[in-house]
Every structure is written in structure tokens, then in C-alpha cells.
N, C-alpha and C positions, 0 to 999 in steps of 0.2 A: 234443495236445502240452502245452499247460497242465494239463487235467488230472493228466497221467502224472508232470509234473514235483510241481507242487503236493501229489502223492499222495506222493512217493518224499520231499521234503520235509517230509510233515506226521508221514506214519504209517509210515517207514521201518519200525519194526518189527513188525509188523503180517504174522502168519503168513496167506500167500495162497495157498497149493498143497503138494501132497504131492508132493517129488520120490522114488522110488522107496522110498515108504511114511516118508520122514524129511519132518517140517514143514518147510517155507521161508517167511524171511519175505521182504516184499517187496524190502529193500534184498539180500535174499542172491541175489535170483532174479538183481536186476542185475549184482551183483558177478560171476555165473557168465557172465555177457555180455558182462564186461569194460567196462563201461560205468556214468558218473555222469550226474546232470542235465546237467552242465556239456556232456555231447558229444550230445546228444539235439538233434536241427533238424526240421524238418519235413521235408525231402528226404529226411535219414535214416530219419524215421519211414515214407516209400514206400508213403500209403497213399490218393494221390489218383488219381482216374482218368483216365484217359486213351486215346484213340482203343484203341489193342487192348483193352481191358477191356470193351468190346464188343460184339466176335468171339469171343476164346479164353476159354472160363469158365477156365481153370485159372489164367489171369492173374486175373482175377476174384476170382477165388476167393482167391489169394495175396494180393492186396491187403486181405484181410481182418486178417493178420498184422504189425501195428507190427515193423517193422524186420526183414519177413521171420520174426519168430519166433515160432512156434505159442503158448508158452506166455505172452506179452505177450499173444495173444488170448484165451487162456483164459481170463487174471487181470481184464482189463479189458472184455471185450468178449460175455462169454457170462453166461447166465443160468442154470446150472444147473455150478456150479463151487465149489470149500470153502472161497469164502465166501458162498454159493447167491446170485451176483450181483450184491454191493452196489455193488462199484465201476460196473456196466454202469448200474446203476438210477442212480448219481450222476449219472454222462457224463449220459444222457439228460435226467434233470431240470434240468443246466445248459443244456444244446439248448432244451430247450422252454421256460424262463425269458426264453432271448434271445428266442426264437421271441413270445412275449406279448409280450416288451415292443419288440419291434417292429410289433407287432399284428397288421397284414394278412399276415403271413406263415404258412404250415402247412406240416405236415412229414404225409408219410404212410411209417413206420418198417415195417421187417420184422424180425417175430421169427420163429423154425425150429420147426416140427415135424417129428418127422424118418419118425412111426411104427413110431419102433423099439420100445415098450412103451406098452403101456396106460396109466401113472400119469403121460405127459409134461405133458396136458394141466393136469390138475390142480397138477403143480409150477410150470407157467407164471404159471396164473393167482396160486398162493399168493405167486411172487415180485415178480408185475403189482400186485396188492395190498398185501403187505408194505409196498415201498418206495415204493406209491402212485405209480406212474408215469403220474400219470393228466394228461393237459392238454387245453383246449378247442382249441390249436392242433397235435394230433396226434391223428392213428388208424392205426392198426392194421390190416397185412397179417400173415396169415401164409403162409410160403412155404415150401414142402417137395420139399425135394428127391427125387430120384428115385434112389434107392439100392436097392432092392431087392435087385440081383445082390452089391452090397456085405452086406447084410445075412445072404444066404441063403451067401455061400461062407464066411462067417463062422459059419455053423449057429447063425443067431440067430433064423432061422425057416423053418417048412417051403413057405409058397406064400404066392402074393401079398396071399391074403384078408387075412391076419394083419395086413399094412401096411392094410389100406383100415378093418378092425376097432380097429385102434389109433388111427387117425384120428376114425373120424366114429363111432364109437358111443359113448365119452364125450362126445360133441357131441346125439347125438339121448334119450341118459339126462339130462343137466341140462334140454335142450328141455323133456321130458317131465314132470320134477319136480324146480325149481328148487332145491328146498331139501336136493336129497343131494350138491351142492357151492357153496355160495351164492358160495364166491368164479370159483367158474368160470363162473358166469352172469352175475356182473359185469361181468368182466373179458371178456367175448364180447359186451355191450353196445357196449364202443367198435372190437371186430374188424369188418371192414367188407370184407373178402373173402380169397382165398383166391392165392396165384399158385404156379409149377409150375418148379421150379428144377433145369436141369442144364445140359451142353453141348451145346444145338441141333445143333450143327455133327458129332456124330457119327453116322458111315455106321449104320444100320439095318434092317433088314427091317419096311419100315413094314406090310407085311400086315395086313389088317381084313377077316373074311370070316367069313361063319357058322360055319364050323369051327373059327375058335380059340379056345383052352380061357378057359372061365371062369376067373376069378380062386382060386377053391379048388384048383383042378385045376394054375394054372401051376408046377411046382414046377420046373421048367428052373433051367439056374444063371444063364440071362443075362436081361438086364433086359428085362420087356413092350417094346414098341415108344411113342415118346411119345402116339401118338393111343390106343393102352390107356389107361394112366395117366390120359390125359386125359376120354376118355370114362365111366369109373368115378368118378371127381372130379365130374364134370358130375351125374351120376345120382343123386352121393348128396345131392349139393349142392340139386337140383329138389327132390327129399325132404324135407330137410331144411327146406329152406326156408317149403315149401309148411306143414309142420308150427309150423314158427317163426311163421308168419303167423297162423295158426289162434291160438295162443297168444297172439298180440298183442305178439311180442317181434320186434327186428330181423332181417333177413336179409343173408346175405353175395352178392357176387357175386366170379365165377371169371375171374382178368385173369392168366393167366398171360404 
């Protein structure tokens, strides 16, 4: 909330998003919300958790939205948005300022892979770097959710490999040779594992049985079952790891 005000305050004009291909600046985004600093609360903002945010991801999930509205999460809260971040990178450098100078305290933050392309991981890192979001009292999760059926009815891909190849083989090419993304090798220095993000709670056909299809093969429109996803994560993870060792660089572990 300080933030957002302090923001709308400082850099009111300050283009933060394309509304259907016209620039917006930030005072404009609010004025389409009907709203000044002046009406902005913390209740309004709706974005602390509480007993159901524990159960139902999709309440979870909403609480990710200042006052309910997707595009306040865009402008503030994402790392790969037109203005690749800044405001996310701010928020967090004032968290972890407080976080030092109260000392004994640590934060362990997630940031999204989603494995929807290839070039995420490298955007991540250049924006981890850029804005130097770096503190001795934070590290890094990344946590990925489980979209596939999202991605495939979208024809953004044909089977499951594509998400596991998006994932972890910019992960095992930096391994291999640090210097074809030096900032992604960085910036995987303070990653310290991996977690597995959906709605627990929905019905599935958990089936695990020599018969089901390899990952290449699953090209169905609905999502693996979670101990897929989870057991291919595992696999590539030992790999990885064991590779990462060899090399003499960190390893993550898998706390979904």
C-alpha cells in the first residue's frame, strides 16, 4: 500500500502498460478504476491471507490482484510486463531492506516459471540482475505451475515434453557452460529449489502404471495427473543436480 501510493504520487506519469495497443500511464490506469490515493486502505487493497487461501488456490490465486484487479498485478507485481518489472524489483528491494535491518529475519520469495517458452528463464534472470534484486536475507523459489492443458487448448504447444524442455534444459545448458548466459548462472546461484503450483484439491485420475504415455507422447488436451508432473520434475532435478555437483556449483531441491 505504501508503495502503490508513493508510486501514484511520485511518477503519476509514468507510461506502465498497453491498454489495447494505446500507452497508459499510471495515473490513467487508476482514473479507469475510479480511484485516487486518497481511497486506497489496506482492506481495499484484499490481498492478505486468510484461512481459505489455503484450501481453494483460486482464492489464492485472486489474492494475488490489489483490489481484485489483474492489471494492478501486472503493473506492480510481475516481472516480465512494459516496464520489464521495475516496480516488482522496487517492492522487493524495500522488503528486503526492512528484512537487513531487522537482521535476524529471512524471506524465501517465489518467482513463476511458467514453461511456456524457452527464452523465460533467461528474461528472469536479466530482470534478477538488472535491478539487482539481490539480499543476504532472501532466496529464491521458483514455482511452476501446472498448466499444460491451459497451454495445449491454447495450441501453444503439442505434448508435454515442450513444457519439461522449456523448463530444465536452459537450466542444464548454463550447467554445462556458464558463460552462454553469465546472468542466468548468477542468478541460479541464490535459487535454492523448485515447488509445484496448482489446485491440489481437484478430482483426477491419479493413474501411475507402465503404460502411461511418456511425456513426448502425452498430447491429450487434459493435464498429466500431479504425481506425472511431479515425478518428471524429480528426474530432471537428480540430473541436474548430480551435474551441478560435478561442476562445483549449487543444487536445488524439490518442496512442492
Amino acid at each position: 500500500l505504501r508503495f502503490i501510493k508513493k508510486t501514484l504520487k511520485n511518477h503519476a506519469d509514468e507510461v506502465v502498460t498497453l491498454h489495447k495497443g494505446t500507452p497508459m500511464t499510471l495515473k490513467a490506469v487508476f482514473q479507469s478504476m475510479n480511484l485516487s490515493t486518497y481511497d486506497l486502505t489496506v482492506d481495499m487493497l484484499d490481498v492478505h491471507a486468510d484461512r481459505n487461501t489455503f484450501h481453494r488456490f483460486d482464492k489464492f490465486n485472486a489474492k494475488y490482484n490489489p483490489i481484485g484487479e489483474s492489471r494492478l498485478r501486472e503493473v506492480f507485481l510481475k516481472t516480465d510486463n512494459y516496464m520489464n518489472g521495475k516496480y516488482f524489483a522496487r517492492i522487493i528491494k524495500e522488503v528486503a531492506s526492512d528484512l537487513e535491518e531487522s537482521k535476524y529475519q529471512n524471506a524465501e520469495l517465489r518467482l513463476s516459471i511458467y514453461g511456456k517458452s524457452p527464452t523465460e528463464w533467461a528474461k528472469l534472470a536479466k530482470w534478477a540482475v538488472q535491478y539487482n534484486v539481490y539480499s543476504d536475507n532472501v532466496r529464491w523459489l521458483i514455482q511452476i505451475p501446472r498448466l499444460y492443458d491451459i497451454f495445449k487448448s491454447n495450441q501453444l504447444m503439442k505434448n508435454f515434453q515442450e513444457i519439461l524442455n522449456n523448463i530444465f534444459l536452459p537450466l542444464f545448458e548454463v550447467t554445462n557452460d556458464p558463460s552462454c548466459n553469465p546472468e542466468l548462472h548468477k542468478f541460479l546461484t541464490h535459487v535454492v529449489g523448485f515447488d509445484s503450483v496448482d489446485d491440489e484439491s481437484k478430482p483426477e485420475n491419479p493413474m501411475m502404471d507402465a503404460d502411461v504415455k511418456s511425456p513426448e507422447e502425452w498430447d491429450d488436451e487434459e493435464n498429466p495427473p500431479y504425481a506425472y508432473y511431479l515425478y518428471y520434475m524429480y528426474a530432471n532435478m537428480v540430473t541436474l543436480n548430480h551435474f551441478r555437483e560435478e561442476q562445483g556449483l549449487n543444487t536445488f531441491v524439490l518442496r512442492p
